[in-house]
C-alpha positions as CSV (number, residue, x, y, z in Angstrom):
1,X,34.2,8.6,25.5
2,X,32.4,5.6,26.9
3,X,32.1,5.4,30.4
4,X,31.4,1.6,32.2
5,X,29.4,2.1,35.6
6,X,30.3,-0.8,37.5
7,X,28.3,-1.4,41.1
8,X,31.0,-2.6,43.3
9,X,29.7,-6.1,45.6
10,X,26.6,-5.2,44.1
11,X,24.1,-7.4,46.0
12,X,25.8,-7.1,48.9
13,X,26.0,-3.7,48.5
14,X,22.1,-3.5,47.9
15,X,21.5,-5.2,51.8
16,X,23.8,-2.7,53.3
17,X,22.0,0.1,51.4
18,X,18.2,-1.4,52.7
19,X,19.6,-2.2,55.9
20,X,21.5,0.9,57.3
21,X,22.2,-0.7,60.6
22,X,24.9,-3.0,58.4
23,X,27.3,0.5,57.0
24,X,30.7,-0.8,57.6
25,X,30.1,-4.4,58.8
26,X,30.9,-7.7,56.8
27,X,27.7,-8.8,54.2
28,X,27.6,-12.0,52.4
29,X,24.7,-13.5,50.6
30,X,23.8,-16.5,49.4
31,X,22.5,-18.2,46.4
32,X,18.9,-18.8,47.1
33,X,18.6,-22.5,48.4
34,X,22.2,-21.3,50.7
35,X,24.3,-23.5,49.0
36,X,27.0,-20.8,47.7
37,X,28.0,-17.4,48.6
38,X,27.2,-15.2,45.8
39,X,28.2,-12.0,46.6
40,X,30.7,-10.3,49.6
41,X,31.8,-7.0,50.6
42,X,35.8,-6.4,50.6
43,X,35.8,-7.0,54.7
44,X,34.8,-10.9,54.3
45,X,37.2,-10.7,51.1
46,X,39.8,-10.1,53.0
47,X,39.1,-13.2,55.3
48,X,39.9,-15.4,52.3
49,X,36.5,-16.2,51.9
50,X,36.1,-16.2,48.2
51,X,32.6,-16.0,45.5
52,X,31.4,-19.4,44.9
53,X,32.3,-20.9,48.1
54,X,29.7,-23.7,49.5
55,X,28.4,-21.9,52.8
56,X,29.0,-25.4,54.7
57,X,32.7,-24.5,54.2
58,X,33.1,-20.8,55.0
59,X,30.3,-20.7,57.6
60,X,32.9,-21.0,61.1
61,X,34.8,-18.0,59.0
62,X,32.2,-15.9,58.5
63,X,31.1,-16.1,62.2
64,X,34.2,-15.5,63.4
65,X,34.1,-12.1,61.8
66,X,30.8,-11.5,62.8
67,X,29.4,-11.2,58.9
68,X,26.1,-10.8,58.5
69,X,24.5,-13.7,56.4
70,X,21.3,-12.8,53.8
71,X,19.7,-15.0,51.1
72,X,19.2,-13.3,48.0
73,X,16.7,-10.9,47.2
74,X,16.3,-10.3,43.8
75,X,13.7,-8.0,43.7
76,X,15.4,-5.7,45.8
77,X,18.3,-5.7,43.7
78,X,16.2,-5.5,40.5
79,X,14.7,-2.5,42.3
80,X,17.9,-0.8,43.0
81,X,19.2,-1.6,39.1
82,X,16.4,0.0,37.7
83,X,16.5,3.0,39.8
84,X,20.5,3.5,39.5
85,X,19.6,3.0,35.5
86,X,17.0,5.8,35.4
87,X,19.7,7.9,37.4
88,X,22.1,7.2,34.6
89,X,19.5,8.7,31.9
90,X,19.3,11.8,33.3
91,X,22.5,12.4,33.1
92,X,22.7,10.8,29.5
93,X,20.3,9.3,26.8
94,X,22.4,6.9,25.8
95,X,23.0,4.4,27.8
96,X,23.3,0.1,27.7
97,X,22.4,-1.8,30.3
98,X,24.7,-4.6,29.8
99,X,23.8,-6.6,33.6
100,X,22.0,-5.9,36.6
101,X,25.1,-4.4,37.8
102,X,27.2,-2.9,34.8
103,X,25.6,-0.5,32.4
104,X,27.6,1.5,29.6
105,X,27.2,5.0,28.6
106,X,27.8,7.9,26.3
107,X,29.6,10.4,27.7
108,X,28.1,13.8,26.6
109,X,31.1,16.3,27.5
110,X,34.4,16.7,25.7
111,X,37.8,15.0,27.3
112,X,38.5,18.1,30.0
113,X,34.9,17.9,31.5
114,X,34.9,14.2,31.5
115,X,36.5,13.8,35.4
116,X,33.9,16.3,36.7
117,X,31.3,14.4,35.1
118,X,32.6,11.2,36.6
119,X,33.1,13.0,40.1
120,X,29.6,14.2,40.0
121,X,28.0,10.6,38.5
122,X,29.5,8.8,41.2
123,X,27.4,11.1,44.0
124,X,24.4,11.2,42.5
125,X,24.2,7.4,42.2
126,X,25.5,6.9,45.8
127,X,22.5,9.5,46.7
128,X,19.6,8.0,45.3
129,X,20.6,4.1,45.6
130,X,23.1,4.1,48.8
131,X,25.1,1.6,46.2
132,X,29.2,2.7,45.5
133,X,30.1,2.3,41.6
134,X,33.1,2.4,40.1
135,X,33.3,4.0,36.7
136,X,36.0,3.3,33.9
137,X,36.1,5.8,30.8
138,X,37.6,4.8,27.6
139,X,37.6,5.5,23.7
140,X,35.7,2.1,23.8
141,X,33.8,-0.5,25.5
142,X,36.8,-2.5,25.7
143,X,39.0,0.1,27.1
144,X,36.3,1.3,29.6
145,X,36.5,-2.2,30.6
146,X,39.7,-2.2,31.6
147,X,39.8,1.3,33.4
148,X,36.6,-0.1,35.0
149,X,38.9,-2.8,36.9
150,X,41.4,-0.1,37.6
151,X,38.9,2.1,39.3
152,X,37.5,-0.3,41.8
153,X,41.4,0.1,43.7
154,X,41.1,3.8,43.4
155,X,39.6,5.7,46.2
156,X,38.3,8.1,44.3
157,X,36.2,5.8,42.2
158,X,36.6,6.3,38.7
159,X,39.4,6.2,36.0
160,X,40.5,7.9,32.5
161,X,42.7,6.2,29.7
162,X,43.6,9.2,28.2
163,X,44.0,8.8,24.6
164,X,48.2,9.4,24.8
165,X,48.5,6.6,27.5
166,X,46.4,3.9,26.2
167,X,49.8,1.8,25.1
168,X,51.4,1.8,28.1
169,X,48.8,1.2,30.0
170,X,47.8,-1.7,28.1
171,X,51.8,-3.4,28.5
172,X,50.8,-3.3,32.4
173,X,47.4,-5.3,31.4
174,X,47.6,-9.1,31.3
175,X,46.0,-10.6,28.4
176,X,43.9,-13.2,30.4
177,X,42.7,-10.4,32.5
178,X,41.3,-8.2,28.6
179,X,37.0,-8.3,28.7
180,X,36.3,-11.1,26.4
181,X,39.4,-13.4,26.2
182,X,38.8,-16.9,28.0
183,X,41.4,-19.9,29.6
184,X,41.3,-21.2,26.1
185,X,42.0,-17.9,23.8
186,X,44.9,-17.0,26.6
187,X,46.5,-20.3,26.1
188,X,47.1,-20.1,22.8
189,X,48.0,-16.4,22.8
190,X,51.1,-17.1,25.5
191,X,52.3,-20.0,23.2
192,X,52.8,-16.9,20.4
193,X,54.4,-14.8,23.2
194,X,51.6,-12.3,23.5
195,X,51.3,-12.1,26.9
196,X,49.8,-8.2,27.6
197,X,47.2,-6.5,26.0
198,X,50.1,-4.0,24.1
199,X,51.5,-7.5,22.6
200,X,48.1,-7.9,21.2
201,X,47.3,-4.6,20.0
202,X,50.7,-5.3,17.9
203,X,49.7,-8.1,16.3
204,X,48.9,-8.3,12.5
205,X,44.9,-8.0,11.5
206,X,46.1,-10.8,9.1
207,X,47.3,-13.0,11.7
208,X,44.8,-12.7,14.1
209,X,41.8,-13.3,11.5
210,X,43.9,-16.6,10.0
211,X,45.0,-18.3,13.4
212,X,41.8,-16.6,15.5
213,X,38.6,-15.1,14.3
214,X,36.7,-12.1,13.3
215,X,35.4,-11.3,17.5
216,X,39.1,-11.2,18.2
217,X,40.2,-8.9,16.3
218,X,37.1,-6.5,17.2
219,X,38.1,-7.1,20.5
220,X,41.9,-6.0,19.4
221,X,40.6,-2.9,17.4
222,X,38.6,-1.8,20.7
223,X,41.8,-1.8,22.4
224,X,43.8,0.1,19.9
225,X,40.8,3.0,20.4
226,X,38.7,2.2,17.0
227,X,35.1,1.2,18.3
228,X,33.7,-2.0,17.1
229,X,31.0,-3.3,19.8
230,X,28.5,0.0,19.7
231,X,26.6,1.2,22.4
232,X,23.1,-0.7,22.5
233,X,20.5,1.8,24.0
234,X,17.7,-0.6,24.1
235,X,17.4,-4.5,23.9
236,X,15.1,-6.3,21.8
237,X,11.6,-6.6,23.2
238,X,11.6,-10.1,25.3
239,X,9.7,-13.0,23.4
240,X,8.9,-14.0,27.4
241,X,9.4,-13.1,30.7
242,X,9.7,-15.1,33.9
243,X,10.4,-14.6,37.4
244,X,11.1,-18.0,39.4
245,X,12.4,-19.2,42.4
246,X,13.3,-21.4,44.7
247,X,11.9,-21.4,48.8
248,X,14.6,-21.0,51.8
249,X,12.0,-23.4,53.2
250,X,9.5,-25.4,52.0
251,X,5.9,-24.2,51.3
252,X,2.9,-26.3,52.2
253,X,0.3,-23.0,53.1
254,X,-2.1,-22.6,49.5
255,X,-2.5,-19.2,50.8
256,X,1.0,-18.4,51.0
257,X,1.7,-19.8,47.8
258,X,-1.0,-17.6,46.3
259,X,0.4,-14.7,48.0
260,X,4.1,-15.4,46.4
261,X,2.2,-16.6,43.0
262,X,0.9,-12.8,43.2
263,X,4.0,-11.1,44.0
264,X,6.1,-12.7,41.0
265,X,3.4,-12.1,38.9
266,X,3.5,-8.2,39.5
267,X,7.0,-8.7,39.5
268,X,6.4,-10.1,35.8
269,X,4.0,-7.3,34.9
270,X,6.7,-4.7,35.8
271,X,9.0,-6.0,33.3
272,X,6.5,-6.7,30.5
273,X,5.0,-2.7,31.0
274,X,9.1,-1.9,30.5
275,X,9.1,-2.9,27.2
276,X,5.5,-1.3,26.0
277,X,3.9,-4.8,25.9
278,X,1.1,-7.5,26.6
279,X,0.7,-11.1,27.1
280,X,-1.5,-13.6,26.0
281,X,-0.4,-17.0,28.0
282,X,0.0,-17.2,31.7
283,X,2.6,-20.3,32.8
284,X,2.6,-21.0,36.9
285,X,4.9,-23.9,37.5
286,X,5.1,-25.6,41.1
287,X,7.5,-28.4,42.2
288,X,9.1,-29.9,45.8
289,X,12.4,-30.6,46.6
290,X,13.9,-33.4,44.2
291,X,15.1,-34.8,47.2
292,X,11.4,-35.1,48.2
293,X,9.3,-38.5,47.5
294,X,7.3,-38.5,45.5
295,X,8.6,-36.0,43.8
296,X,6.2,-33.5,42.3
297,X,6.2,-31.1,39.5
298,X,3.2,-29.7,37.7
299,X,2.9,-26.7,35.2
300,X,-0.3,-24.9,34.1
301,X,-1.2,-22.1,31.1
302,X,-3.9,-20.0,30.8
303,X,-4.8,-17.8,28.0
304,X,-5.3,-13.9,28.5
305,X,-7.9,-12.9,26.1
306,X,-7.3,-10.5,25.2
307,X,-4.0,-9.8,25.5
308,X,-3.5,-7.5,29.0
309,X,-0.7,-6.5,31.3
310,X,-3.6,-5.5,34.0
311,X,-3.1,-7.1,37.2
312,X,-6.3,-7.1,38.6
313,X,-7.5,-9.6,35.2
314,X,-4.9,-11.5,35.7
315,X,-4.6,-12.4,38.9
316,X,-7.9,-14.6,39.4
317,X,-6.4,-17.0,36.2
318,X,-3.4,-17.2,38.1
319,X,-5.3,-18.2,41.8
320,X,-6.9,-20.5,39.9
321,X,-3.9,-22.0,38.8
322,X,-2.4,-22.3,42.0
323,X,-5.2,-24.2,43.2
324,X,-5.0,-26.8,40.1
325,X,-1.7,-27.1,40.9
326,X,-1.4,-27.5,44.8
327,X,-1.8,-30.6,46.6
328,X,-2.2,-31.1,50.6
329,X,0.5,-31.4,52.3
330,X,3.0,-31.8,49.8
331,X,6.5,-29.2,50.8
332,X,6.8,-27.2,47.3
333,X,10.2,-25.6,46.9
334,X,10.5,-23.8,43.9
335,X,7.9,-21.8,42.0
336,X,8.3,-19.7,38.4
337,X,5.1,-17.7,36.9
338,X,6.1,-17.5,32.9
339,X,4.6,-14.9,30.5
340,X,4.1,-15.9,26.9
341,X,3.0,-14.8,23.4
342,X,4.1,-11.3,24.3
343,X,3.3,-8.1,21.8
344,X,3.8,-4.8,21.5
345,X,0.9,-2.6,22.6
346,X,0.8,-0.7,19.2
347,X,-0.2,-4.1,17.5
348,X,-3.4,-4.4,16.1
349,X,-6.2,-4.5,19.1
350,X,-7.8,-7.7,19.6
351,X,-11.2,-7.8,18.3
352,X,-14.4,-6.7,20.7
353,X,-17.7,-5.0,20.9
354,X,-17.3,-0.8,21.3
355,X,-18.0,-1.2,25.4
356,X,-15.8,-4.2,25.8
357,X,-12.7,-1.8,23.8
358,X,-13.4,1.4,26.2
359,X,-12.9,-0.8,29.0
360,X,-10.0,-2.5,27.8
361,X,-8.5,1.1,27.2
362,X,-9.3,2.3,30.6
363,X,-7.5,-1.0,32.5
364,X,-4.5,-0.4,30.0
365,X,-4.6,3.2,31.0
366,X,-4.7,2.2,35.0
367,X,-1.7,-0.4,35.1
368,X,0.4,2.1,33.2
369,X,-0.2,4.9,35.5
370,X,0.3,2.1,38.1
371,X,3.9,1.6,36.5
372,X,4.6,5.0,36.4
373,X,4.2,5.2,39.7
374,X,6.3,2.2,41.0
375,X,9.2,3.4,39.1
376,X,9.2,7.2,40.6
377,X,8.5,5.8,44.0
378,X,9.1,2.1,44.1
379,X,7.4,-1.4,43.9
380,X,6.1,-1.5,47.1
381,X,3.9,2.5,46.2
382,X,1.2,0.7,44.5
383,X,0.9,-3.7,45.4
384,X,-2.4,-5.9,44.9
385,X,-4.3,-5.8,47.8
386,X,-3.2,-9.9,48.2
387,X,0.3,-8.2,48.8
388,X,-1.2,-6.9,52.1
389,X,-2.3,-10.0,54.1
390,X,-0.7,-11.5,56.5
């Protein structure tokens, strides 16, 4: 079976999980200029506050409830993702990270084992993240989709389509509510009189490939229990990776911009040393508010030669950057360091003299015991000593 690990109010979740003090009170956070709340907990849910709101509009509710009111943190909750991921392998090899929130997996136990194996999935991640998931199991991805949505109203956690009640499950399932069919797709289905995922299921391959398309009907084979979308274990290798974003309040400090400049670039170098690989261009882009006049934007490169994923080389291109960039006095607002012309680390080495290469080796050797190390214990294990400063 395929199982679909869902984090419920995932970000949310993630603040009460740092923040112990916040176990059973209202969480909202919001997008990172607090325009929008992005993610709530089922308390502030409840209030009618909704995803997406503008925090001008909800702000008087939210008070009145006594929610407490975070921007977002996205390397916490990138932390927290790769940590509940790593759970998930040892319980399984074969597993898909789909979002920072949802990853599918191969369940490795026949149908009467597959409840304990939720049951006990569940815990662990609990344990080791503080984060409650919801898990829907399934023949397929589409069907552990919708047991996924089924599960997040169950106290227990998790739901099973049994192969024997996957039809009349599906004539309780609105078609506008099936993984993967959109306003537009629904429309035109009602007009036919499909209105559940059964009607669909029912429908003619001939029918749907003439008036719809091929996805559809790989979509309708999922739900009849033949898998079409397979399991993806690993993702193709990023062709670059950037970490970016935009100031609660404006930055005016060259220090503190280095500082920040420094933490999204180890940020950067976490995710490149995921993926077995090395960069050759270093982008470090810098703007103010567009509200601002003048308004400034400026964007540097500098080439890594050779191509590294060792901090400690990298970081004195990127100060210097910083500085080429930054102007007096001007309120900068939103920063992104970019990492180009990546390769694998079992490409060809670049060319240099025999002392040149052991050293090269011996840095390559450092940041991957480095990584090692931040993923068993954390980011914050092992940071670049301009991490420390106040």
């Amino acid at each position: 079976m395929i199982a679909l690990v869902d984090c419920n109010n995932f970000f949310a979740s993630c603040e009460r999980a740092f923040h112990l003090r916040l176990e059973n009170r209202p969480v909202a956070v919001l997008s990172n200029n607090d325009g929008c709340v992005i993610a709530l907990t089922n308390e502030i849910k409840r209030a009618g506050v909704q995803r997406g709101d503008p925090y001008f509009q909800v702000r008087e509710k939210l008070q009145r409830i006594g929610a407490e009111i975070f921007p977002a943190n996205f390397q916490l909750y990138q932390n927290i993702s790769d940590r509940i991921f790593r759970e998930l392998q040892n319980h399984t090899p074969h597993v898909e990270r789909y979002s920072i929130d949802e990853n599918f997996l191969l369940v490795p136990h026949p149908l009467v084992m597959v409840e304990s194996f939720a049951h006990k999935l569940r815990n662990s991640i609990y344990t080791i993240s503080g984060v409650p998931v919801s898990i829907g199991l399934g023949r397929t991805k589409t069907l552990a989709k919708v047991a996924s949505k089924i599960a997040k109203h169950l106290q227990n956690g998790y739901y099973i389509i049994h192969p024997t009640k996957e039809e009349q499950l599906l004539a309780t399932v609105k078609v506008d509510s099936v993984w993967g069919i959109g306003r537009q797709t629904t429309k035109q289905l009602t007009s036919f009189g499909v209105f559940s995922a059964r009607d669909l299921t029912r429908c003619s391959d001939h029918w749907i490939l003439r008036t719809f398309n091929r996805r559809l009907l790989d979509l309708v084979e999922e739900l009849r229990g033949t898998a079409r979308l397979p399991l993806i274990a690993e993702s193709p290798p990023r062709k670059s990776i950037m970490h970016s974003r935009t100031f609660p309040q404006a930055v005016t400090d060259i220090a503190q911009l280095g500082r920040t400049a420094a933490q999204f670039t180890a940020q950067t170098i976490q995710r490149l040393m995921a993926q077995h690989s090395r960069a050759s261009e270093l982008h470090l882009y810098l703007r103010t508010s567009r509200h601002h006049q003048p308004f400034y934007a400026q964007r540097t490169m500098k080439y890594l030669n050779p191509p590294t994923h060792y901090l400690p080389d990298i970081l004195p291109l990127l100060y210097s950057s910083v500085a080429q960039i930054y102007r007096p006095g001007l309120p900068f607002r939103k920063m992104a360091v970019i990492l180009y012309g990546i390769e694998d680390l079992e490409s060809q080495q670049p060319e240099m003299v025999a002392m040149d290469r052991y050293s090269y080796k011996k840095k390559l050797q450092l940041q991957q015991m480095i990584y090692q190390l931040q993923r068993r214990h954390g980011a914050q294990i092992c940071r670049p000593a301009a991490l420390l400063r106040r």
